[in-house]
VEXDREN-2710 file (C-alpha; in Angstrom, 1 decimal):
% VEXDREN-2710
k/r/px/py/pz
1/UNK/-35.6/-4.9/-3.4
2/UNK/-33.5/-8.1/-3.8
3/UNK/-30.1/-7.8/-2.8
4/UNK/-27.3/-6.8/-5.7
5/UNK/-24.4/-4.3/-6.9
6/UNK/-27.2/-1.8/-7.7
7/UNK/-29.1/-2.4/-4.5
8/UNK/-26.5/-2.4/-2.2
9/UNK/-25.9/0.6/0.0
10/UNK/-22.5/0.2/0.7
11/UNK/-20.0/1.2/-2.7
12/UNK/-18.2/-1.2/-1.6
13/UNK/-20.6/-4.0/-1.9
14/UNK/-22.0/-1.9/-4.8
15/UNK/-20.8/0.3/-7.4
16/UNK/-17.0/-1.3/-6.2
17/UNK/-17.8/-5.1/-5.5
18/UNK/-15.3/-6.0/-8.5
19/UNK/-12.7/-4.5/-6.4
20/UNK/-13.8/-5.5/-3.2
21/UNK/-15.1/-9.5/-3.9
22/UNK/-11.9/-10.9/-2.9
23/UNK/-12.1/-9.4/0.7
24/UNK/-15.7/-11.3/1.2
25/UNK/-13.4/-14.2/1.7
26/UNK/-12.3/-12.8/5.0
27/UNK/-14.7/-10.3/6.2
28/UNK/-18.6/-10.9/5.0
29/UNK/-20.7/-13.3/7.5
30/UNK/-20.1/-16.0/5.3
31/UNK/-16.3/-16.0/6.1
32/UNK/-16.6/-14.7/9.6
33/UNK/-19.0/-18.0/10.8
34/UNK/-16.2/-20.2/8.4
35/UNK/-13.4/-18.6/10.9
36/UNK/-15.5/-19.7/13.6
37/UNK/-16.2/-23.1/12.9
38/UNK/-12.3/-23.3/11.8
39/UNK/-11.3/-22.1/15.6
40/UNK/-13.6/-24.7/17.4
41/UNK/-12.4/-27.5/15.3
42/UNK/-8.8/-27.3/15.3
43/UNK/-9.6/-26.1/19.1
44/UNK/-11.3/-29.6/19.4
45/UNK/-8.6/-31.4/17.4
46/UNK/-5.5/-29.8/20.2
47/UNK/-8.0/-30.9/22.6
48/UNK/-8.1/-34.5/22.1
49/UNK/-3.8/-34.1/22.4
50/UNK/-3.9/-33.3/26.0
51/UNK/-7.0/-34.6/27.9
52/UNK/-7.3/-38.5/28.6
53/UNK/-11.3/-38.8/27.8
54/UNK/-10.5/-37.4/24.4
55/UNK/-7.3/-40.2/23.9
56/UNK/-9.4/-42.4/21.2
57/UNK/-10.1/-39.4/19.3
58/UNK/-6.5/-38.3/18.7
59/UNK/-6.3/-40.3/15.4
60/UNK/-5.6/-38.6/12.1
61/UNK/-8.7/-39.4/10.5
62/UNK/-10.5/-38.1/13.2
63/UNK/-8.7/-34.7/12.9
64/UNK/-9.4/-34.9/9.2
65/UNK/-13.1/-35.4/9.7
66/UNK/-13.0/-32.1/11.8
67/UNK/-11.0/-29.7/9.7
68/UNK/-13.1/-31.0/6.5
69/UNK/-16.5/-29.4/8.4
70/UNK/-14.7/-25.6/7.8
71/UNK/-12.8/-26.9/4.8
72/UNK/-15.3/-27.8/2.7
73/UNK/-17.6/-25.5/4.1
74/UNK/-20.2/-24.5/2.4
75/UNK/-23.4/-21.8/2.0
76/UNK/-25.9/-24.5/2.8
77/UNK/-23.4/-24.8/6.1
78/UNK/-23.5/-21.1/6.4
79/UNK/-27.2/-20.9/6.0
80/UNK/-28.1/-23.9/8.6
81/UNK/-25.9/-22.2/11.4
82/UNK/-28.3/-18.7/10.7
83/UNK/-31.0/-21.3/11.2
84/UNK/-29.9/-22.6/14.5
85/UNK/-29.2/-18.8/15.4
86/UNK/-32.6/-18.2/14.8
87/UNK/-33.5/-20.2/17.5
88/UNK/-30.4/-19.5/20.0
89/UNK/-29.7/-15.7/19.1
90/UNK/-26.6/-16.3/19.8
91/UNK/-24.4/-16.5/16.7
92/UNK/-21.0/-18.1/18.5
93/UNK/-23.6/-21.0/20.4
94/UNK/-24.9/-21.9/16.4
95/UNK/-21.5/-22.5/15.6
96/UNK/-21.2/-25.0/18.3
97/UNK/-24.4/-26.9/17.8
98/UNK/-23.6/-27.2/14.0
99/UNK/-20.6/-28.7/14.6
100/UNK/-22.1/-30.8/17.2
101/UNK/-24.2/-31.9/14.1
102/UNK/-21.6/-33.2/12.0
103/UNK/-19.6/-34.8/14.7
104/UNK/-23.1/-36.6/15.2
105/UNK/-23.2/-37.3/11.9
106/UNK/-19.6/-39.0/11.4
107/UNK/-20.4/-41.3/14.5
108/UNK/-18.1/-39.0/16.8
109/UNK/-21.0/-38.0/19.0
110/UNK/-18.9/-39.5/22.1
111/UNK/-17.1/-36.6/22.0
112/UNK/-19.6/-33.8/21.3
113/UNK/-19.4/-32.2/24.1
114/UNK/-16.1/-31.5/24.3
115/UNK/-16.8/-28.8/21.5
116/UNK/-16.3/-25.3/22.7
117/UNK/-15.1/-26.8/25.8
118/UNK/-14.8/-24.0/28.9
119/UNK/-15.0/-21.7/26.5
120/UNK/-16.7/-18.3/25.8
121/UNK/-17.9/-16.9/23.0
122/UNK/-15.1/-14.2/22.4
123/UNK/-12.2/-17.0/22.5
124/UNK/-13.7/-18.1/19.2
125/UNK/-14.3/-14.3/18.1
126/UNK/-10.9/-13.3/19.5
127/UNK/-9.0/-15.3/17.8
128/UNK/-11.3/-16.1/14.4
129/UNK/-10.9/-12.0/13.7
130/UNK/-7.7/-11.7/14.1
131/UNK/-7.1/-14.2/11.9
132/UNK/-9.0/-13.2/9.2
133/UNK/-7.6/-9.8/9.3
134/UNK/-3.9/-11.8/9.1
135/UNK/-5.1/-13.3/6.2
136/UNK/-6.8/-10.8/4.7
137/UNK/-3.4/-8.2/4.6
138/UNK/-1.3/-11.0/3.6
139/UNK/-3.1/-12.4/0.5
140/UNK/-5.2/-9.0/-0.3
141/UNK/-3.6/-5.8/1.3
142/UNK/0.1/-6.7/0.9
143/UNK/-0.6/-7.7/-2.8
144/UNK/-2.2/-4.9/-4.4
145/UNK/0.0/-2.4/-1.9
146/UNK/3.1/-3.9/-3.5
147/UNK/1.6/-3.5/-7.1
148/UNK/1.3/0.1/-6.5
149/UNK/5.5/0.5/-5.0
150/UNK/6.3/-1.5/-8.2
151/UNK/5.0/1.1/-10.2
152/UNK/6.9/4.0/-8.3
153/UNK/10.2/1.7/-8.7
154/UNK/9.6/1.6/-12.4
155/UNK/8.9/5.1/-12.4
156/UNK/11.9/6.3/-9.7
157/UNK/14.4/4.4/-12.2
158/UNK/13.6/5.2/-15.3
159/UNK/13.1/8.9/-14.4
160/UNK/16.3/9.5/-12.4
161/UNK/17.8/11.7/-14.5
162/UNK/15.3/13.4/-15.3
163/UNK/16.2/17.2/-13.6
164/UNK/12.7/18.6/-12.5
165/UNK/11.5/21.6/-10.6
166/UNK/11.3/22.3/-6.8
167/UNK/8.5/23.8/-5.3
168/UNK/8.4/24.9/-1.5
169/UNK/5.6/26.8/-0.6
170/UNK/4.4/26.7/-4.0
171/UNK/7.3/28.8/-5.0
172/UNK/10.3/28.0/-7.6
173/UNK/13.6/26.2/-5.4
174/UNK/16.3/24.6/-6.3
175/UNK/15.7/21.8/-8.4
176/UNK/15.4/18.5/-8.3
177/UNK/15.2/14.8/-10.3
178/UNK/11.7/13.8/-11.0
179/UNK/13.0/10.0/-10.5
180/UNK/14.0/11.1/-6.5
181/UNK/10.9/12.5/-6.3
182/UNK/8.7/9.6/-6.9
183/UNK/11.7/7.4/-4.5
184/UNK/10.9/9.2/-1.4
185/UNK/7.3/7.8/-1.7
186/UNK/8.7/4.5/-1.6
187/UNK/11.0/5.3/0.6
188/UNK/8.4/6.1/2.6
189/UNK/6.0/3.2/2.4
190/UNK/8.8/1.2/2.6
191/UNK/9.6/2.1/6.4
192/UNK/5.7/2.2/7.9
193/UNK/5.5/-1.4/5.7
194/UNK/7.9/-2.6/8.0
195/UNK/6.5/-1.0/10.5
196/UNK/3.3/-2.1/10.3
197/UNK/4.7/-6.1/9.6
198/UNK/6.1/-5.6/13.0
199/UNK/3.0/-5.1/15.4
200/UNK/2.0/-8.6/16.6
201/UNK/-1.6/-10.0/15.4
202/UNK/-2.5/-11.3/18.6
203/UNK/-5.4/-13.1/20.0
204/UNK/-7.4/-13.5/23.1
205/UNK/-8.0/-17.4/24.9
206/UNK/-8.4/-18.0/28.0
207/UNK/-11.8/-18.9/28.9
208/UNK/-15.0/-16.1/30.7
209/UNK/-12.9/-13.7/31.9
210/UNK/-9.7/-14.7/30.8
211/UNK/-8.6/-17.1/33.9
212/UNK/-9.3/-20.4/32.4
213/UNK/-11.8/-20.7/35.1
214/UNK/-13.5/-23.5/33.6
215/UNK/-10.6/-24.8/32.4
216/UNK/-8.4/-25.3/35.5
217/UNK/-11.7/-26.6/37.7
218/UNK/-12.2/-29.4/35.2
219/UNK/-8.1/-30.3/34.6
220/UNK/-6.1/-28.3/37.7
221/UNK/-2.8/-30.5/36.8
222/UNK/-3.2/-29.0/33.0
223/UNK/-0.9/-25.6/32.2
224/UNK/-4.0/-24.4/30.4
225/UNK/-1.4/-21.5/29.8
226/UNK/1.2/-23.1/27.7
227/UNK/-2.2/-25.2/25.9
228/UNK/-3.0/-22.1/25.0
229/UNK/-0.3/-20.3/23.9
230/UNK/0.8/-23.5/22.0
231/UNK/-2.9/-23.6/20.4
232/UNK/-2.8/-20.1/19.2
233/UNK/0.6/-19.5/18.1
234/UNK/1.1/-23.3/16.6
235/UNK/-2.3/-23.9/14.9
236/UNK/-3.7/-20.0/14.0
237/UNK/-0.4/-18.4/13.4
238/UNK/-0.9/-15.5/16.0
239/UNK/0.4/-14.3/19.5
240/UNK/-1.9/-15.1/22.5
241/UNK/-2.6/-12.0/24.5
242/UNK/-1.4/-13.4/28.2
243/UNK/-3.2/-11.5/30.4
244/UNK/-7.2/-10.2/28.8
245/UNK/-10.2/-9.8/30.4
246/UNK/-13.0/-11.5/28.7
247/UNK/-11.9/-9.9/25.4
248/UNK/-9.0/-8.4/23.2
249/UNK/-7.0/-5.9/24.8
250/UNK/-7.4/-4.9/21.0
251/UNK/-4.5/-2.7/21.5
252/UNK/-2.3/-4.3/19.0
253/UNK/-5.3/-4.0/16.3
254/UNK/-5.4/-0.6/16.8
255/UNK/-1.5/-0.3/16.2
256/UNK/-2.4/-2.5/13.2
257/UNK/-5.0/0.2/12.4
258/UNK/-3.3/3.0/12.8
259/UNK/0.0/1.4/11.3
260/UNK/-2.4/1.6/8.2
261/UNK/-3.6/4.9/8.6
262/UNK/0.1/6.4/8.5
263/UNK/0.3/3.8/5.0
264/UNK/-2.9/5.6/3.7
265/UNK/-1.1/9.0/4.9
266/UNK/2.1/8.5/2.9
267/UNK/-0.9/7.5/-0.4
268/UNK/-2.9/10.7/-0.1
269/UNK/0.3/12.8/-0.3
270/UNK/1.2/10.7/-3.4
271/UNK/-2.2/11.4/-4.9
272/UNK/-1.9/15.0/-4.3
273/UNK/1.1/15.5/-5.8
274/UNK/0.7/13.7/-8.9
275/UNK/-2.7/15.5/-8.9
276/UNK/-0.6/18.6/-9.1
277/UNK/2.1/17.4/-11.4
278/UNK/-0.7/16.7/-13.4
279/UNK/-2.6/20.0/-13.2
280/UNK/0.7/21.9/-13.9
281/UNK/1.3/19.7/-17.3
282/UNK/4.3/17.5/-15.9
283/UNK/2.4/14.5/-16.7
284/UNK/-0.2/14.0/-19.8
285/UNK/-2.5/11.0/-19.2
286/UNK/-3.2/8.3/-21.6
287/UNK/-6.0/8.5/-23.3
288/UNK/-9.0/5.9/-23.5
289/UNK/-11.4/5.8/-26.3
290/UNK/-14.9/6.2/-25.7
291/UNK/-14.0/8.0/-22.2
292/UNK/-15.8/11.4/-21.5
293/UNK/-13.8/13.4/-18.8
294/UNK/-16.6/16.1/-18.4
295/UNK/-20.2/16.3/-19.6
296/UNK/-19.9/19.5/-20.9
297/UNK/-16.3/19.9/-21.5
298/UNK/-15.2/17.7/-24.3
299/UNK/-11.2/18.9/-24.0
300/UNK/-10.8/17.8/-20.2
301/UNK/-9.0/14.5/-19.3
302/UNK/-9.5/14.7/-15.5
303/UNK/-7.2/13.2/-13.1
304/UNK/-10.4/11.2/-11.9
305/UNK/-7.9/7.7/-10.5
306/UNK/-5.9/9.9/-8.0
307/UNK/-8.8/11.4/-6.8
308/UNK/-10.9/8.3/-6.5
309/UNK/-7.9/7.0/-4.6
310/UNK/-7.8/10.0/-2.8
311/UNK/-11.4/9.8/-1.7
312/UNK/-11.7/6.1/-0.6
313/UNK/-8.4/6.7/1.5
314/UNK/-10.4/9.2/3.4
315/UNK/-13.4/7.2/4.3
316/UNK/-10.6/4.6/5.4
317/UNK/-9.2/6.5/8.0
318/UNK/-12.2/8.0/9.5
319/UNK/-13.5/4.1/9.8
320/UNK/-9.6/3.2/11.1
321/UNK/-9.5/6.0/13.7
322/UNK/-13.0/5.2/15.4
323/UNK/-11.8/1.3/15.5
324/UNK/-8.1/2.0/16.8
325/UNK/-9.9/4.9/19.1
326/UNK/-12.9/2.7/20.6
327/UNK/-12.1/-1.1/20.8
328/UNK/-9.2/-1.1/23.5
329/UNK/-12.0/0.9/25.7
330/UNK/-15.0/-1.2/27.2
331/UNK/-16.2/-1.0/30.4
332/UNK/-15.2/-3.3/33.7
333/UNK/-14.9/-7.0/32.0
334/UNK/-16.3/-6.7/28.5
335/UNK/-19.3/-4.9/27.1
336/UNK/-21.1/-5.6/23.7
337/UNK/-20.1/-2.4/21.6
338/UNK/-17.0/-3.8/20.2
339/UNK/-19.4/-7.0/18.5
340/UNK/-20.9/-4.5/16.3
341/UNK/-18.0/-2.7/15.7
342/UNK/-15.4/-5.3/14.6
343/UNK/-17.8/-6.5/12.2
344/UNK/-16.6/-3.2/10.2
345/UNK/-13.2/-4.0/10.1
346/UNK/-13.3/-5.2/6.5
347/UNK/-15.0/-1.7/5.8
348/UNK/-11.8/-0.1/5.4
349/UNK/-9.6/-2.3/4.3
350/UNK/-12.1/-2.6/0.8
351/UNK/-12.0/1.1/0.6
352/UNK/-7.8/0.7/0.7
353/UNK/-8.2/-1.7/-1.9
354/UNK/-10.2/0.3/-4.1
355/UNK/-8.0/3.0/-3.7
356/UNK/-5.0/1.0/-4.1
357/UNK/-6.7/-0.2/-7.6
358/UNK/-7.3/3.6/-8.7
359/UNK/-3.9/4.6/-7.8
360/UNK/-2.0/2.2/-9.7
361/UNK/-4.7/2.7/-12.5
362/UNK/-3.6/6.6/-12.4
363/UNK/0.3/5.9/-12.1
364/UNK/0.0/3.4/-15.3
365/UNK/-1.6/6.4/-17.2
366/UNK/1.3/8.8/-16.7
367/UNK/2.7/9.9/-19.5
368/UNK/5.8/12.3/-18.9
369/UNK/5.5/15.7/-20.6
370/UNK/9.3/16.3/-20.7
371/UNK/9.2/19.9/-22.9
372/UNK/6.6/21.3/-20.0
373/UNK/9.1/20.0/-17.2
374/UNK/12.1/21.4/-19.2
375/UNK/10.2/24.4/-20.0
376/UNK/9.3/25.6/-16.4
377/UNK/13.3/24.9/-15.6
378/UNK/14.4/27.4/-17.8
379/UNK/11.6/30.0/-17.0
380/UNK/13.1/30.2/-14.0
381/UNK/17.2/30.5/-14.0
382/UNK/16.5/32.0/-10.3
383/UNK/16.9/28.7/-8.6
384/UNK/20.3/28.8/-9.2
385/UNK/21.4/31.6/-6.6
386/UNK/21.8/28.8/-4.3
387/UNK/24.3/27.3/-5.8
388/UNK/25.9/30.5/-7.0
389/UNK/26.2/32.5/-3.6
390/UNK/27.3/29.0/-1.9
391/UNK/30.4/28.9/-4.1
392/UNK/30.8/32.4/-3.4
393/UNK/30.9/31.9/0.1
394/UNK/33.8/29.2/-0.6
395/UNK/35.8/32.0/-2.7
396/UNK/35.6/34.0/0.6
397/UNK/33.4/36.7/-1.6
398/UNK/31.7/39.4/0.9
399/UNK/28.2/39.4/1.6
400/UNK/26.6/36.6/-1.3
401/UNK/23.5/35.8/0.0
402/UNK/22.9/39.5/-0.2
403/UNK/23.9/40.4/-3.6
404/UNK/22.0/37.5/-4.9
405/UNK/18.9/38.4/-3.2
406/UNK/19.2/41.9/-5.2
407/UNK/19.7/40.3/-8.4
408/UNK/16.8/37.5/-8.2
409/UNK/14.2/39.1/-5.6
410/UNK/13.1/41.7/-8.3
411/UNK/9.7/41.4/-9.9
412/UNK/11.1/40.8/-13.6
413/UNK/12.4/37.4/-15.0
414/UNK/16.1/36.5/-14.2
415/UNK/17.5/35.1/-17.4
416/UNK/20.8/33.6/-18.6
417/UNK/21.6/36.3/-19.5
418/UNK/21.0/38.6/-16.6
419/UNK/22.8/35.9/-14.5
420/UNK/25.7/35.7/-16.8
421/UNK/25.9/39.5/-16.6
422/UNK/26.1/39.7/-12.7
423/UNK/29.0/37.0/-12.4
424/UNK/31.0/39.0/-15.2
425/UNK/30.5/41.8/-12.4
426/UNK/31.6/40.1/-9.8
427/UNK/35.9/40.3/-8.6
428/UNK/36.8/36.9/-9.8
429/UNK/39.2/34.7/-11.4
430/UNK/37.8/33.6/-14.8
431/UNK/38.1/29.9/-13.7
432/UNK/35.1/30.7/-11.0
433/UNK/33.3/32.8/-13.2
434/UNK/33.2/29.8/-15.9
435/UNK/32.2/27.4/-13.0
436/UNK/29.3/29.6/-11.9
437/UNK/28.0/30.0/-15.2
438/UNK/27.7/26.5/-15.8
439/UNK/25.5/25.9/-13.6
440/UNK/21.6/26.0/-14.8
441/UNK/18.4/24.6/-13.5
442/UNK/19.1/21.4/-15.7
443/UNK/22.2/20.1/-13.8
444/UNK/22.2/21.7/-10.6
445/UNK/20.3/18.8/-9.1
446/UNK/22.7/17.6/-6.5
447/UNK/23.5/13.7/-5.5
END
């Protein structure tokens, strides 16, 4: 079978590639080799800066020359480094000898072998990943997240006035504003968004087993340290990880992961709720011609976005949890589980996105049912007792809580009218008894 959306056995690569095509840029093994050969260049370029046989090469056309080869980098690139792989199995080593190539090539083949000098394989991988997943949340995740908190803005002002009922248990309580409602979700996302911009994207360098062995025989009077730390921080826009063994300590990617899971948390409760809000008539939802919402039921207009949403977020975490779980374990220096592993990092993050897409697809279909909301408020004049035995309380009146629970705990509707008739009963100055009695489930939705 040749290779396509239909073929594919990943959704995301499949049925949701329209969704998911702008994360290849950062996570398929096109984008992963481009990181690669962007790490040893500009690795190359800081190079020629600090060591004396590399002094001729420090010229800006020379740097130019380098950064072009992952600039301008190309399938055919892509495709001759799985050649030379092919020959090496060893995906990090093609990189090298490709680059090698074009240094040939240009007439800098002085210098060759000063690419992926003292090196291992995982300084390129531990510091290409990470910044690929930077990358990816800054110009992917962050966008489409911040489309969706738009939406809840929009929706958190213009509905802030809107009173709304209370459930706590599933059961009538006191009220609320359907604009508040929809705030604490940004609220919310707000805080872990912060949160999650905090943790550091940090990478590892520092040679085999993280000593700058090689390193420090070749140059001893070098601060390979400070190189690197300068290298990292100046020219890939991450934090180098000081003291690694021959990988990652990977334990700030799994506070990144699970920074994201407690994101995707804060989601799935949204979806559920305006599941129910939907299921419970709060919300209609715009209708699309030519859409079927069951194939046998031809009234139903499912809430099929928030459940999509609801889905994907699911499969994210479960992915999330095994990499924030596994990757900080390996055993004594470095073993080769976490190669296969980070190589589903993007897995996740395209199921976010397509979640993020059906979410904000399912808030823009809202369409408030204000008579159904209105409706349920007055079917239940109950959640007022609150209120009511709380300014009894003030008035100094004996026992309240009690003689409201008699009045409202009884299995028949309270009314207006059976609440109006218990305050006339109660020992009162008329100037209470008017303030108790206007309060109803419409305005007794506090600050």
């Amino acid at each position: 079978m040749i290779l396509s959306a239909l073929t594919a056995i990943s959704p995301v690569d499949g049925r949701y590639r329209g969704k998911t095509e702008a994360l290849a840029s950062y996570f398929s093994e096109f984008a992963l080799i481009r990181y690669r050969v962007r790490v040893e260049a500009e690795y190359f370029c800081a190079l020629t800066e600090v060591l004396p046989q590399l002094e001729a090469a420090n010229r800006p056309e020379i740097h130019e020359a380098l950064r072009r080869v992952y600039l301008d980098f190309s399938m055919a690139d892509a495709e001759r480094i799985k050649e030379i792989e092919r020959t090496t199995n060893h995906d990090v080593k093609a990189v090298e000898y490709f680059i090698k190539e074009r240094m040939d090539a240009a007439g800098l083949g002085a210098y060759r072998e000063f690419v992926h000098f003292g090196l291992t394989s995982q300084d390129i991988n531990n510091t290409a990943l990470p910044l690929s997943v930077k990358e990816a949340l800054e110009e992917v995740y962050y966008p489409a997240l911040d489309s969706v908190m738009s939406v809840l803005y929009r929706y958190a002002e213009a509905w802030e006035e809107i009173a709304m009922p209370a459930k706590t248990h599933g059961q009538p309580a006191s009220p609320t504003r359907l604009g508040k409602e929809i705030r604490v979700f940004a609220y919310r996302l707000e805080q872990q968004l912060t949160l999650l911009r905090a943790v550091p994207i940090s990478a590892k360098f520092g040679g085999a087993t993280g000593n700058f062995n090689a390193h420090h025989a070749a140059y001893p009077q070098t601060d390979w340290r400070a190189f690197a730390d300068r290298f990292v921080s100046e020219r890939l826009g991450l934090v180098r990880e000081a003291w690694t063994t021959q990988i990652s300590n990977y334990d700030n990617l799994a506070a990144l992961f699970d920074g994201l899971r407690r994101v995707n948390t804060i989601l799935i409760d949204l979806c559920r709720d305006m599941w129910q809000y939907i299921s419970m008539d709060y919300f209609k939802q715009k209708i699309k011609a030519g859409e079927v919402g069951s194939s046998a039921m031809p009234h139903k207009v499912n809430p099929i976005d928030f459940e999509n949403a609801e889905g994907n977020l699911g499969v994210a975490d479960a992915i999330l949890t095994h990499l924030s779980t596994k990757l900080p374990i390996s055993r004594l220096q470095r073993d080769l589980t976490d190669s296969t592993v980070t190589r589903n990092i993007g897995v996740p993050l395209a199921h976010i996105v397509v979640a993020l897409a059906s979410l904000n697809k399912g808030l823009e279909k809202l369409v408030l049912n204000r008579p159904a909301i209105d409706h349920e408020l007055d079917a239940h004049r109950e959640v007022v007792a609150e209120a009511i035995q709380t300014i009894l309380r003030r008035e100094g009146y004996p026992q309240p809580y009690e003689a409201l629970k008699a009045l409202t705990r009884k299995n028949e509707a309270v009314t207006e009218e059976s609440i109006d008739r218990f305050i006339d009963s109660l020992e009162l100055s008329d100037a209470v008894k008017a303030e108790l009695k206007a309060v109803n489930p419409h305005n007794y939705t506090g600050v």
